[in-house]
KOLSEPA-110857 format. One line per 2 residues: number of its first residue (from 1); for each residue x, y, z of N, C-alpha, C. Coordinates in steps of 0.05 Angstrom, whole numbers, plus 5000, padded with zeros to 4 digits. Example, Ala and Ser with C-alpha at 12.3 -4.5 7.8 and 13.67 -1.06 7.14 Angstrom:
KOLSEPA-110857
1) 5264/4886/5156/5246/4910/5156/5264/4934/5156 ~ 5257/4955/5142/5273/4979/5143/5258/5001/5157
//
This chain:
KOLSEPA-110857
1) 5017/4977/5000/5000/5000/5000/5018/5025/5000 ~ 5015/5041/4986/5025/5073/4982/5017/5086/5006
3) 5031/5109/5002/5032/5126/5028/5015/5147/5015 ~ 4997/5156/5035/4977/5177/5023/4996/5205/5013
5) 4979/5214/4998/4996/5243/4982/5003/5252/5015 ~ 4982/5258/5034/4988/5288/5051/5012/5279/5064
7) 5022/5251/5072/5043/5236/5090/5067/5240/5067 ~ 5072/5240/5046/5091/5229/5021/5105/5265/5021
9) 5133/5264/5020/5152/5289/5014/5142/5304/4994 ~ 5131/5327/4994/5126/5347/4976/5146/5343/4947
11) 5175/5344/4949/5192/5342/4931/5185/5315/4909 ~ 5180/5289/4928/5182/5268/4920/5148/5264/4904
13) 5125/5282/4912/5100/5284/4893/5113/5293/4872 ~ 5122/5323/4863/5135/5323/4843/5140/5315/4829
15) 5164/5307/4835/5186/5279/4821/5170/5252/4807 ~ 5147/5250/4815/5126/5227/4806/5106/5249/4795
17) 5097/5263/4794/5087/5275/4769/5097/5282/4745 ~ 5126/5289/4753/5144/5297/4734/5145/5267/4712
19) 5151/5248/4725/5154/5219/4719/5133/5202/4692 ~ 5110/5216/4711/5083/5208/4695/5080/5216/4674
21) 5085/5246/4679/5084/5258/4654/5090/5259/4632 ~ 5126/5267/4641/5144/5247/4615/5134/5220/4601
23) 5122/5211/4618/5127/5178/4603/5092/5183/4586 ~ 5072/5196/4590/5051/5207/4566/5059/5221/4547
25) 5072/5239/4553/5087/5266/4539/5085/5258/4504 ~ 5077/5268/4491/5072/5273/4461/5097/5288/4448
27) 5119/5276/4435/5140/5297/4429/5128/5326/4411 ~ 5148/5339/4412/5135/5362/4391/5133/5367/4371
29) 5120/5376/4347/5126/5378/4335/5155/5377/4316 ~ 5161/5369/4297/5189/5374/4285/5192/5409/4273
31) 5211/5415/4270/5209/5450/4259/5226/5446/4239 ~ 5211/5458/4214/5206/5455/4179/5233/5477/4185
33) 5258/5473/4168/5267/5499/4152/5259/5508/4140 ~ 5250/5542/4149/5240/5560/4120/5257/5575/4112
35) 5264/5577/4088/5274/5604/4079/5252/5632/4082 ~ 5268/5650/4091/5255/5672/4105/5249/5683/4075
37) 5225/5702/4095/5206/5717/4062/5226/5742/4064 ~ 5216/5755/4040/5217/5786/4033/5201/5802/4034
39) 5198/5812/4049/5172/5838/4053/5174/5866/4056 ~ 5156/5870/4032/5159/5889/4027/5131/5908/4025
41) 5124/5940/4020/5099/5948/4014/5093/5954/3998 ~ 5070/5946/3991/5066/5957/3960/5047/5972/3952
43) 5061/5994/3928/5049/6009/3910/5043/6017/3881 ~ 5020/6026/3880/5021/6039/3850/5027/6071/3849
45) 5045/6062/3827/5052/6087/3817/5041/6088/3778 ~ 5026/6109/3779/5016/6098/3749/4995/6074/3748
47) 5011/6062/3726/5006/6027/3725/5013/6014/3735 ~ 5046/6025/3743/5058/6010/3757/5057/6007/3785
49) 5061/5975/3777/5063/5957/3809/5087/5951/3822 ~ 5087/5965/3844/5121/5971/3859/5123/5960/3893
51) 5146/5950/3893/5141/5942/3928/5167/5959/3928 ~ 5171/5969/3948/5196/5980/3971/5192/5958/3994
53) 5228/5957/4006/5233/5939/4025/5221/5951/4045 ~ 5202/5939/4069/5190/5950/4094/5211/5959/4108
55) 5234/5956/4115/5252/5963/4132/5260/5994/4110 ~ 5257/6006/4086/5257/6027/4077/5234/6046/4090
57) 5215/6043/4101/5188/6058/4100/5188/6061/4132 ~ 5189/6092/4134/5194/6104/4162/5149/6103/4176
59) 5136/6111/4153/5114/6103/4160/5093/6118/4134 ~ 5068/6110/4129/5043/6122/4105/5037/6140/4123
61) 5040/6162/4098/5017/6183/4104/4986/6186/4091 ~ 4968/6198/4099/4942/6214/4079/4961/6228/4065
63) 4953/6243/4040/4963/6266/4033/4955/6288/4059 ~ 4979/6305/4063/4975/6325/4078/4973/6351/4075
65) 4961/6368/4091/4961/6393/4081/4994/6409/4074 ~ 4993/6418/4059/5026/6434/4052/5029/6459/4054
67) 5063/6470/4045/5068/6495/4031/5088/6491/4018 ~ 5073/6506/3994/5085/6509/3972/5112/6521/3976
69) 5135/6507/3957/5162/6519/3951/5161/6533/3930 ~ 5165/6557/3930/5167/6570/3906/5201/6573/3894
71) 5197/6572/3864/5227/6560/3847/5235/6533/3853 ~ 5213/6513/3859/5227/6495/3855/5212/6468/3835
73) 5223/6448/3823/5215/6430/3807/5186/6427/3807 ~ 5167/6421/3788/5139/6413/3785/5131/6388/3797
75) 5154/6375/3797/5153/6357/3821/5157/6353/3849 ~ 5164/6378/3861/5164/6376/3879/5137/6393/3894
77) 5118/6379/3910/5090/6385/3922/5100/6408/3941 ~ 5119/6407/3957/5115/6428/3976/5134/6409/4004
79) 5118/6428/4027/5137/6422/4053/5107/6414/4076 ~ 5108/6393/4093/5084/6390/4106/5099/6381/4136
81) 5085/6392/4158/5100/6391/4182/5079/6367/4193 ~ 5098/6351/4201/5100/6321/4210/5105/6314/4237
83) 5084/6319/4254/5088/6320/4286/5118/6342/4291 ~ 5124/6365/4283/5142/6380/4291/5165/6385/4268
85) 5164/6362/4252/5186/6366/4230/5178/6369/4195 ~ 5189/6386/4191/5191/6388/4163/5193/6367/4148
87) 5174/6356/4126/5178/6332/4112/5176/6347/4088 ~ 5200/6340/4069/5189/6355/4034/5172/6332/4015
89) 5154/6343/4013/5132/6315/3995/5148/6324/3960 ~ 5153/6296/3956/5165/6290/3921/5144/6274/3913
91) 5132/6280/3885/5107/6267/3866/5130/6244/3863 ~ 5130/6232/3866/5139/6192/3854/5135/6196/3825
93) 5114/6200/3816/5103/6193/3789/5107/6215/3774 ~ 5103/6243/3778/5121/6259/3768/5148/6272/3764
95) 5162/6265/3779/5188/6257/3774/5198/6233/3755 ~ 5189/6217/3757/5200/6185/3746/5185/6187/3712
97) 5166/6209/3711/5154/6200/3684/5139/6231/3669 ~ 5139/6247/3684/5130/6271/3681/5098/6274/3682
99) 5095/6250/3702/5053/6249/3694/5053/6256/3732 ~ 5034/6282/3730/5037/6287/3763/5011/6267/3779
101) 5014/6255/3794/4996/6248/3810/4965/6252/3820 ~ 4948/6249/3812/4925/6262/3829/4924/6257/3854
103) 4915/6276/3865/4905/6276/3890/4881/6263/3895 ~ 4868/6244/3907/4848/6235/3915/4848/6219/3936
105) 4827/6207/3942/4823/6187/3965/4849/6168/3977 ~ 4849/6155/3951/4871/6127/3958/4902/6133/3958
107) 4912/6172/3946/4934/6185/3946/4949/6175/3979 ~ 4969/6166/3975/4983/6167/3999/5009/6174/3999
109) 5032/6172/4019/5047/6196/4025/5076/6171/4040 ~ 5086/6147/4022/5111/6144/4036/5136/6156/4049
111) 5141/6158/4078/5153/6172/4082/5175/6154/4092 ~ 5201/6169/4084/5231/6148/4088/5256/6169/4090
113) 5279/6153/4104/5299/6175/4113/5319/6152/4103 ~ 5331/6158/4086/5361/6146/4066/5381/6160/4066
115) 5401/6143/4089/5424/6168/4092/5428/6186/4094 ~ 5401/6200/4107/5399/6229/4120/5378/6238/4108
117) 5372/6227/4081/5350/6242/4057/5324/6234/4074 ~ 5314/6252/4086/5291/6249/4102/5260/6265/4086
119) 5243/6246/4069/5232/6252/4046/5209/6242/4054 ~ 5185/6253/4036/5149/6235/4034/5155/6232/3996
121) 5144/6207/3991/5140/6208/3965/5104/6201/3959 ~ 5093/6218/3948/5078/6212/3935/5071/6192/3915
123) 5047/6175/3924/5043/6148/3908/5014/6153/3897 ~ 5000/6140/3878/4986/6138/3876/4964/6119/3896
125) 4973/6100/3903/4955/6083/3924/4973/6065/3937 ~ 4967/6064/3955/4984/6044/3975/4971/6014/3979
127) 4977/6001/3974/4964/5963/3965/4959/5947/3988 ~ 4978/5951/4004/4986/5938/4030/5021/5922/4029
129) 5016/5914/4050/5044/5891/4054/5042/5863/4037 ~ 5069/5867/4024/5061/5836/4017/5093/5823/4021
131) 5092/5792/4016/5112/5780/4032/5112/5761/4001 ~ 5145/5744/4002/5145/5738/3979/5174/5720/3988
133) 5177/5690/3984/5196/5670/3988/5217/5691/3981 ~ 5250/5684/3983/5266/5697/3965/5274/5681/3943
135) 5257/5645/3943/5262/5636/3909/5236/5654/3894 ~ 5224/5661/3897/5204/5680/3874/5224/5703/3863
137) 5236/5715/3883/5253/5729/3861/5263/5733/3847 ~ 5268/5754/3816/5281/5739/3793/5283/5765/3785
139) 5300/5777/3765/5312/5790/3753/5283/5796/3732 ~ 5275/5819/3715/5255/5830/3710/5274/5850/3685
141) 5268/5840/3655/5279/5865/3643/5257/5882/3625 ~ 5236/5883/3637/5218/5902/3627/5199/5901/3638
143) 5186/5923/3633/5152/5930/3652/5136/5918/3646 ~ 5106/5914/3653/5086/5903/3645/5082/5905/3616
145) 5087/5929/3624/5071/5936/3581/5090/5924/3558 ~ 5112/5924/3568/5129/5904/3555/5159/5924/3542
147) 5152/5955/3553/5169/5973/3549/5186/5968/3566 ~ 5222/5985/3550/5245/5972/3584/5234/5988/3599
149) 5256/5982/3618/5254/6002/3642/5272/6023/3639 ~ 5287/6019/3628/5305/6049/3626/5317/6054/3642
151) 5326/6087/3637/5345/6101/3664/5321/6112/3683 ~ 5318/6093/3703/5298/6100/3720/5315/6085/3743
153) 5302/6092/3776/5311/6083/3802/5301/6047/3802 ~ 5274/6043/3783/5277/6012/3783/5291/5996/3788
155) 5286/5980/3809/5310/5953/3794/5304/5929/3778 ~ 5316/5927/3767/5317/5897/3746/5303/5873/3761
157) 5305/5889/3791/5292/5858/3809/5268/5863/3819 ~ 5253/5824/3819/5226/5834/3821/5217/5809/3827
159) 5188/5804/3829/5174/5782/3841/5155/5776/3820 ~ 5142/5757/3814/5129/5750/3794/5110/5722/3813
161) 5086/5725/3816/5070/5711/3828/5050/5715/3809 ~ 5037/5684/3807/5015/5685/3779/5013/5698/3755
163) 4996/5721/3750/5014/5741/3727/5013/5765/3736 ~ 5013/5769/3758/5027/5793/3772/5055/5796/3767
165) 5064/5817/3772/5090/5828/3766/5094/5845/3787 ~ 5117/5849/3803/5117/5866/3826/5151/5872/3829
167) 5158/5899/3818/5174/5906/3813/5195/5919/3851 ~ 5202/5913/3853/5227/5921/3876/5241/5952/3864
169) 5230/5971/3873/5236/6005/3869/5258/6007/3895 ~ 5282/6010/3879/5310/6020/3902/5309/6046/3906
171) 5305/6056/3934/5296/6073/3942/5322/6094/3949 ~ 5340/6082/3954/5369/6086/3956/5379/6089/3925
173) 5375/6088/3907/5373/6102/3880/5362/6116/3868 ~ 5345/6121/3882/5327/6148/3880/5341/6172/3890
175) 5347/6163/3919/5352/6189/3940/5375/6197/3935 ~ 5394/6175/3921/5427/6176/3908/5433/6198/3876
177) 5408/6203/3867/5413/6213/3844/5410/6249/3843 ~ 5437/6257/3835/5430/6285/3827/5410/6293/3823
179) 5397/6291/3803/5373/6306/3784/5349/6314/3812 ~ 5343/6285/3824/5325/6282/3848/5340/6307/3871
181) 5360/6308/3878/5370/6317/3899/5369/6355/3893 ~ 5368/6351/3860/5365/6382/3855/5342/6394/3861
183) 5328/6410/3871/5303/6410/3867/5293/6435/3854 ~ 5313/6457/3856/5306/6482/3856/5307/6490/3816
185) 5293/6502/3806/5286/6498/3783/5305/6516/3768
//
């Protein structure tokens, strides 16, 4: 006959639960190697379908109220104060192609700081997040429409899921180029 629980060493219940348990115990699951995704956010600019790396994107704006720079590029919207700081809003799509952006509802306002270049770009609509293996990625030498890409901040790299096309915009090639950095007309 066993010794009742209340008479039996506190330690030594334990130790026999512990016991029991193990010996039911269900191992765990095994853990799959994954290759880690790429995530990035995505937008339209135009037609075009563009992701930037999430670790690029300081945070979306609405379009915001501004002020105008006077003498400077047609592309450049103006200056909009951003909880305390000066942000300069750049049209994306007017710069990159000379077609200015409308303003409307789904207009949003990427804002990012690249080696100091502390900027909002104007997009046409913001898509959401999307995530993407890094075997989907693949080298891309022309746009949807089937035109190159040219001397543009594009990169050649890109994601291709179903017949989507989702082009990787280096944002650090953007912020790197004279012409962009000039603003004043």
């Amino acid at each position: 006959m066993s010794p009742s629980l209340s008479t039996r060493n506190p330690l030594a219940i334990l130790h026999d639960m512990d016991r029991r348990s193990r010996a039911h115990a269900v191992g765990m699951p095994r853990r799959e190697k994954r290759v880690a995704a790429w995530s990035g956010i995505a937008f339209r600019v135009g037609a075009d379908r563009l992701l930037i790396h999430a670790d690029d994107i300081l945070e979306i704006l609405t379009y915001p109220a501004l002020t105008r720079v006077p003498g400077t590029q047609p592309w450049v919207k103006g200056v909009a104060n951003v909880r305390g700081n000066l942000l300069p809003i750049m049209d994306l799509g007017g710069f990159l192609n000379g077609q200015r952006t409308p303003i409307n509802r789904t207009t949003r306002v990427l804002v990012s700081n690249q080696d100091g270049v502390y900027v909002g770009l104007v997009v046409d609509e913001v898509l959401g997040q999307r995530q993407f293996d890094h075997d989907e990625r693949q080298t891309l030498d022309s746009r949807d429409d089937g035109a190159p890409l040219g001397e543009t901040p594009f990169s050649a790299d890109g994601f291709r899921r179903g017949d989507e096309t989702w082009r990787i915009f280096q944002l650090k090639s953007l912020t790197s180029q004279p012409r962009f950095m000039q603003v004043a007309v």
